[in-house]
ZADO-1210 file (C-alpha; in nm, 4 decimals, padded with zeros to 6 digits):
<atoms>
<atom x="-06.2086" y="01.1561" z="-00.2831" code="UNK" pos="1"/>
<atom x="-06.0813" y="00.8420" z="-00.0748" code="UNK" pos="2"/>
<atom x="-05.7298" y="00.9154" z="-00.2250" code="UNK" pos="3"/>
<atom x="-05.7180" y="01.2909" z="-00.0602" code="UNK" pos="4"/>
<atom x="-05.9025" y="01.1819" z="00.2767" code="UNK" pos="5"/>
<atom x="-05.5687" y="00.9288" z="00.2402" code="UNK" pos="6"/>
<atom x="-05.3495" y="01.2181" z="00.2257" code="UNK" pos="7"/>
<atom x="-05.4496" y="01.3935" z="00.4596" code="UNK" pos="8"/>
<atom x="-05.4833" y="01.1436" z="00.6755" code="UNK" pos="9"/>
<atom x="-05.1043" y="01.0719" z="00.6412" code="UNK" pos="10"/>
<atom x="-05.0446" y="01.4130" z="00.6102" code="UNK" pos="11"/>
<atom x="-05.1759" y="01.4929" z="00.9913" code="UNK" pos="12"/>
<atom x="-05.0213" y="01.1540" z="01.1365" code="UNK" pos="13"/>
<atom x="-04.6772" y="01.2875" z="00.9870" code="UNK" pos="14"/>
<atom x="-04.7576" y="01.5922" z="01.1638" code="UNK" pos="15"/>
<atom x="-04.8466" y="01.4677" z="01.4937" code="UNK" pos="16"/>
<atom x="-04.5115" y="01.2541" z="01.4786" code="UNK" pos="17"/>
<atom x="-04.2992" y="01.5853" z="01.4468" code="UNK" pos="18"/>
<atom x="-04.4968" y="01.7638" z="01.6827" code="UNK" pos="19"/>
<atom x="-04.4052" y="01.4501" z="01.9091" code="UNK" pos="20"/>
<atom x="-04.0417" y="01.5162" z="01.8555" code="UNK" pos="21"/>
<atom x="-04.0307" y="01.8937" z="01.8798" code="UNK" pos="22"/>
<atom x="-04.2106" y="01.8716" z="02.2164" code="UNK" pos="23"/>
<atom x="-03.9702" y="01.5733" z="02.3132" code="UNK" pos="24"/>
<atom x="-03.6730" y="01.7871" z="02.2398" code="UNK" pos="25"/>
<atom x="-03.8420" y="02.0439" z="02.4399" code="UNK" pos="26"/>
<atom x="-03.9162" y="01.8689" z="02.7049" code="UNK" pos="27"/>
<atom x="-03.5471" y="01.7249" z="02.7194" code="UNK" pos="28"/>
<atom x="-03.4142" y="02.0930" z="02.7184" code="UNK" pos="29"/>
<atom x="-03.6139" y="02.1878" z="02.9653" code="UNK" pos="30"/>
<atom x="-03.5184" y="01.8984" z="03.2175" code="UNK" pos="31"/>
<atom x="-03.1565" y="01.9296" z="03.1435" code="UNK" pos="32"/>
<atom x="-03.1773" y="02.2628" z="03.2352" code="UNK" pos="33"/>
<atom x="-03.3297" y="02.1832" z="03.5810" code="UNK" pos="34"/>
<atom x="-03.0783" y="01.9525" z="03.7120" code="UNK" pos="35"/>
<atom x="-02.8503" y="01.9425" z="04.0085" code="UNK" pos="36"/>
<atom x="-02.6031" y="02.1227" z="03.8981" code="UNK" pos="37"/>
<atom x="-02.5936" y="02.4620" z="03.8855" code="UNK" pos="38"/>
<atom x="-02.6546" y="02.5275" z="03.5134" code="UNK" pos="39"/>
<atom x="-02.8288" y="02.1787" z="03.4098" code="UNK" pos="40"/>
<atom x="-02.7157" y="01.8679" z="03.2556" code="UNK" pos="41"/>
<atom x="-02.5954" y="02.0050" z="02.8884" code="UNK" pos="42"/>
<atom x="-02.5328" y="02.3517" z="02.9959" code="UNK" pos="43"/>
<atom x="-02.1730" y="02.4934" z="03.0369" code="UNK" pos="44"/>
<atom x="-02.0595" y="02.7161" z="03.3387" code="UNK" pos="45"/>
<atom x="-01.8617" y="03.0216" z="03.3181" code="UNK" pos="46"/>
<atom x="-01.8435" y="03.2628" z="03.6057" code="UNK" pos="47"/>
<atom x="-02.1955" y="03.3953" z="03.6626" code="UNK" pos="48"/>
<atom x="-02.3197" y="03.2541" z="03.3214" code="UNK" pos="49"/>
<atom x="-02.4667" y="02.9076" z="03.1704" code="UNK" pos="50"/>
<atom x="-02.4440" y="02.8626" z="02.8347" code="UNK" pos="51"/>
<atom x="-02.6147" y="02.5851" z="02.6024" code="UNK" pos="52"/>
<atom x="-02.4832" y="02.5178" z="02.2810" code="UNK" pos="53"/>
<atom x="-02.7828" y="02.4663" z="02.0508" code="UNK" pos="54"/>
<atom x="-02.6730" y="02.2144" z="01.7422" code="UNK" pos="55"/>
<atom x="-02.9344" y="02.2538" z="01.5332" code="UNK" pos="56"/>
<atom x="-02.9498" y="02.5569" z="01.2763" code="UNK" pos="57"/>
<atom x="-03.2114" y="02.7972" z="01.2525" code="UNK" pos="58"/>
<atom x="-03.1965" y="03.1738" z="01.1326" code="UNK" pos="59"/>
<atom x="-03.0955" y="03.4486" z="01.3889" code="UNK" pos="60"/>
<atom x="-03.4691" y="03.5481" z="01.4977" code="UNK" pos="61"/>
<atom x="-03.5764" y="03.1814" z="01.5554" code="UNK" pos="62"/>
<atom x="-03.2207" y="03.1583" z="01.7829" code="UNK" pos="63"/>
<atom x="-03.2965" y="03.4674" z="01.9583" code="UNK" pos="64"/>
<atom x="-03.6858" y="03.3027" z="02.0314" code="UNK" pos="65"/>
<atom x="-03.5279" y="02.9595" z="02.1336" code="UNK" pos="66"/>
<atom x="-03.3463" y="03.1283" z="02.4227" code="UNK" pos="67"/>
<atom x="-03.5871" y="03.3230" z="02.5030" code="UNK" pos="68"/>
<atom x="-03.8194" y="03.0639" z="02.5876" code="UNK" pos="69"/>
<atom x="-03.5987" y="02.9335" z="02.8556" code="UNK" pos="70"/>
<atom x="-03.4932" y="03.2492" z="03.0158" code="UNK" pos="71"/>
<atom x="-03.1805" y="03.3034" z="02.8336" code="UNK" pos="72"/>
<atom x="-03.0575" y="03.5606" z="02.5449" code="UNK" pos="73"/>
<atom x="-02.8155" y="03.4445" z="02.2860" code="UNK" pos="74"/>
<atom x="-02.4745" y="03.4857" z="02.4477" code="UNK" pos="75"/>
<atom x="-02.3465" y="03.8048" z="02.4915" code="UNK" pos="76"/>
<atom x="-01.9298" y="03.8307" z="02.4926" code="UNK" pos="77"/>
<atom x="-01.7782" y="04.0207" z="02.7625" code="UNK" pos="78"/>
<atom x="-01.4438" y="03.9677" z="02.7586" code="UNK" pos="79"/>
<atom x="-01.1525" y="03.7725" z="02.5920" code="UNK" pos="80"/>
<atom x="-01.1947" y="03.4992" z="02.8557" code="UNK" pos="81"/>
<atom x="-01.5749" y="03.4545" z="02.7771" code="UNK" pos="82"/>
<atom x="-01.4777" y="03.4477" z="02.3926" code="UNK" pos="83"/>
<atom x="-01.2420" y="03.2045" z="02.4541" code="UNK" pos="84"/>
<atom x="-01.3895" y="02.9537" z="02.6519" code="UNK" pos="85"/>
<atom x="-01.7058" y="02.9692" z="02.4099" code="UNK" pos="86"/>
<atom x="-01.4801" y="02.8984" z="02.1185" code="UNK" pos="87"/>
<atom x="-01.2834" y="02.6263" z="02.3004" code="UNK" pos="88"/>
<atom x="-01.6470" y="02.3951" z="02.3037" code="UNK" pos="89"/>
<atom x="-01.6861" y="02.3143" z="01.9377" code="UNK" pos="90"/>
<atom x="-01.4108" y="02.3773" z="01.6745" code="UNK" pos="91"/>
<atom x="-01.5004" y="02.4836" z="01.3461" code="UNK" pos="92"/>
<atom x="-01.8465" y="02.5680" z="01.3791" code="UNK" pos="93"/>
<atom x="-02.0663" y="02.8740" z="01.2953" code="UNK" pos="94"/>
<atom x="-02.2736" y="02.9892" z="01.5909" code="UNK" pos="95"/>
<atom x="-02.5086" y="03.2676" z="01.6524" code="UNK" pos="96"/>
<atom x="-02.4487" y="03.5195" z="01.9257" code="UNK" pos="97"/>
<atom x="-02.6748" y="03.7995" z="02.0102" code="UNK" pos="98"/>
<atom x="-02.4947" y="04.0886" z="01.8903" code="UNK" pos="99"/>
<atom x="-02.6940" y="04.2642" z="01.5616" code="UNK" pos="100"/>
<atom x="-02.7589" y="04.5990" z="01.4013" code="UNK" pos="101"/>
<atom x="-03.0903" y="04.4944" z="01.2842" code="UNK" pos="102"/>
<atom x="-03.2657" y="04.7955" z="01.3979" code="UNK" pos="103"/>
<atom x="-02.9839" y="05.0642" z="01.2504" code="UNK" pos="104"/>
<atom x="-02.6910" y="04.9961" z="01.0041" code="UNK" pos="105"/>
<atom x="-02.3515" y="05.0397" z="01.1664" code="UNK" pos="106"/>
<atom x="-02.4927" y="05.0874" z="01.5194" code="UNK" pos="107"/>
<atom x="-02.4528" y="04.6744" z="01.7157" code="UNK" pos="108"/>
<atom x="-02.6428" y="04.5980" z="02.0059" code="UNK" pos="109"/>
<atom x="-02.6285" y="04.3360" z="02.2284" code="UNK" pos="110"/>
<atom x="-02.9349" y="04.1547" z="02.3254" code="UNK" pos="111"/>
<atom x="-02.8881" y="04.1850" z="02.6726" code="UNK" pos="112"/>
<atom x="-02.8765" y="04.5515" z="02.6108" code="UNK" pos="113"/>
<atom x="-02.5161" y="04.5853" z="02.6950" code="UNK" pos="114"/>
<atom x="-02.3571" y="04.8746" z="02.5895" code="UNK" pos="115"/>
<atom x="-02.1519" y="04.7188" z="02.2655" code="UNK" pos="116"/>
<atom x="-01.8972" y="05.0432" z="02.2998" code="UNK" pos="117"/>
<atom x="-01.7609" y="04.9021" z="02.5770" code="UNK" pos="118"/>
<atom x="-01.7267" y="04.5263" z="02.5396" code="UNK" pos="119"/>
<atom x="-01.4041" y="04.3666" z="02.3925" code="UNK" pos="120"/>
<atom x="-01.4344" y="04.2689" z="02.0037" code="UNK" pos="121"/>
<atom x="-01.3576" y="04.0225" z="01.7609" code="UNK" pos="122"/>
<atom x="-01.4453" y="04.1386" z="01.3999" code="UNK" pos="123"/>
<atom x="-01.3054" y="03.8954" z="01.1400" code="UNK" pos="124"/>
<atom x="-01.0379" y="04.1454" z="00.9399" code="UNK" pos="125"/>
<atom x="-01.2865" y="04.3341" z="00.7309" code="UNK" pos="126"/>
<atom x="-01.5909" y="04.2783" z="00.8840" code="UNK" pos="127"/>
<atom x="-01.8362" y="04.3668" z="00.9482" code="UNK" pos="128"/>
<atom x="-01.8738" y="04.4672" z="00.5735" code="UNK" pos="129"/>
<atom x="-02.2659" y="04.4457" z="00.5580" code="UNK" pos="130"/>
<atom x="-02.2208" y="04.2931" z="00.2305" code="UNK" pos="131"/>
<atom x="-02.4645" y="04.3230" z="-00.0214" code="UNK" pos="132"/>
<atom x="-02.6434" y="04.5466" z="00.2427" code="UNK" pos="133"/>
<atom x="-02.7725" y="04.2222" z="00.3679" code="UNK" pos="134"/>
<atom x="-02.5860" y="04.1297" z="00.6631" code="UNK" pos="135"/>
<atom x="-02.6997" y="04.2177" z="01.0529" code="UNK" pos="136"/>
<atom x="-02.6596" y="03.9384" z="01.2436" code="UNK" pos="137"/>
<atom x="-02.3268" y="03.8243" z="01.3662" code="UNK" pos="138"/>
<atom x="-02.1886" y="03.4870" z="01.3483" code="UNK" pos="139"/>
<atom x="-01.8873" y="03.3416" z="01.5740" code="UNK" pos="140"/>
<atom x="-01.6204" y="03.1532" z="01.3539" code="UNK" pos="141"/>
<atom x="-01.5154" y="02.8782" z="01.6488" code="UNK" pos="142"/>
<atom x="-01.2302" y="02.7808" z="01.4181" code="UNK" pos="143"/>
<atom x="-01.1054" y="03.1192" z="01.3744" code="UNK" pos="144"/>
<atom x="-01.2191" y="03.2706" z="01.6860" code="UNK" pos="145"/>
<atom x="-01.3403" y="03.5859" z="01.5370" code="UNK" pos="146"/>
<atom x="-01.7117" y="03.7574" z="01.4494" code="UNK" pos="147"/>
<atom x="-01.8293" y="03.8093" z="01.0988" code="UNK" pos="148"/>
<atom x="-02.1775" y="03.9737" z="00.9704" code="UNK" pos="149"/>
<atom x="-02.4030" y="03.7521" z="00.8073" code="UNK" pos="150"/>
<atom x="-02.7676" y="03.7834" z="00.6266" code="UNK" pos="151"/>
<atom x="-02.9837" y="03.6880" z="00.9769" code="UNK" pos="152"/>
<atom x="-03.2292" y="03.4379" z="00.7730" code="UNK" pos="153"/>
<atom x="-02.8761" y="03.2123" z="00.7599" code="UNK" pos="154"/>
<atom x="-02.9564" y="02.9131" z="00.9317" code="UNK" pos="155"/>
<atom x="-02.6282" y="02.8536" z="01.2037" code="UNK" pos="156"/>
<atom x="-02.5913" y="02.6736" z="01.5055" code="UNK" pos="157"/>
<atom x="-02.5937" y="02.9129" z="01.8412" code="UNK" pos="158"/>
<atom x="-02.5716" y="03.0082" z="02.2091" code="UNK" pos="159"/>
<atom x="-02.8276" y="03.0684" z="02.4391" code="UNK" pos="160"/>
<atom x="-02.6889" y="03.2409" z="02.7710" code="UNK" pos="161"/>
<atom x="-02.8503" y="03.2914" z="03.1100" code="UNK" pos="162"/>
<atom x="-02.7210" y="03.4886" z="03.4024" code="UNK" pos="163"/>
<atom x="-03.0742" y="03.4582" z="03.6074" code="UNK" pos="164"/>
<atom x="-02.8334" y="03.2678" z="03.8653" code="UNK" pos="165"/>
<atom x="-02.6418" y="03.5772" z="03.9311" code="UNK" pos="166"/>
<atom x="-02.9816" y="03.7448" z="03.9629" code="UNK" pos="167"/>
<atom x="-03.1234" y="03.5020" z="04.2343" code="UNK" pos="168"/>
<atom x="-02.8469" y="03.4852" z="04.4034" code="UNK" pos="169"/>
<atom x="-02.8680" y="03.8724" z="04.4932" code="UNK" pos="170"/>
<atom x="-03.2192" y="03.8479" z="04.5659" code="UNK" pos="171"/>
<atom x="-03.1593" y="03.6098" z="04.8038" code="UNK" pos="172"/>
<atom x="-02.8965" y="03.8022" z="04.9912" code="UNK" pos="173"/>
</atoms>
């Protein structure tokens, strides 16, 4: 009995120690993203947009959650300028960007809820494929500078977006 009260014992402490760092790493997102400067501390400026470039892989859902937490979506392409600057920040690197056909094969929307017919694209050639009739999530190839369709439980690094700066700055006007 003493050896599972042990056990558990270390069991909770090596709980409490990663709940430490989650909600350090939090925290530290959170603060950087309140700064001076218009977008925060580790976030990148674009036009209208701030964009934070999340290094640590999770699957397409828990990306899309991340963001959404702090007010942003995962980044939504616009145009060959956005693309580029995006793929300019980390060379060969797999990121998630909020453009899926989770909810019906063949038919991509943008989490943002931008119309995907009229935005500029980037397809890998032959993709999307939807291979194995397992992939709705799409990935951005920094390398390559082009999108490809992967299974969304893939664990990749990603983008979270905000334009609320845009959006208070016509409120205030």
């Amino acid at each position: 009995m003493t050896f599972f009260v042990s056990l558990v014992k270390k069991l909770q402490d090596a709980i409490e120690k990663d709940r430490g760092n989650v909600y350090g790493k939090l925290s530290d997102f959170e603060s950087n993203r309140s700064s001076d400067s218009p977008c925060g501390a580790k976030w990148l400026a674009l036009n209208d947009s701030c964009y934070y470039f999340v290094l640590k892989p999770m699957d397409w859902f828990s990306s899309k959650k991340f963001c959404a937490n702090y007010k942003a979506t995962l980044v939504v392409i616009n145009s060959e300028e956005e693309q580029e600057f995006i793929t300019e920040q980390h060379n060969s690197k797999l990121f998630w960007i909020g453009l899926s056909d989770t909810e019906e094969e063949g038919n991509y929307k943008w989490e943002d809820g931008t119309n995907f017919t009229t935005t500029t694209t980037f397809w890998r050639t032959g993709q999307p494929d939807d291979y194995n009739d397992n992939e709705d999530c799409i990935a951005l190839d920094t390398e390559k500078g082009t999108w490809n369709d992967a299974p969304c439980n893939d664990k990749y690094f990603f983008i979270c977006e905000n334009t609320t700066l845009l959006l208070d700055d016509i409120n205030m006007q």
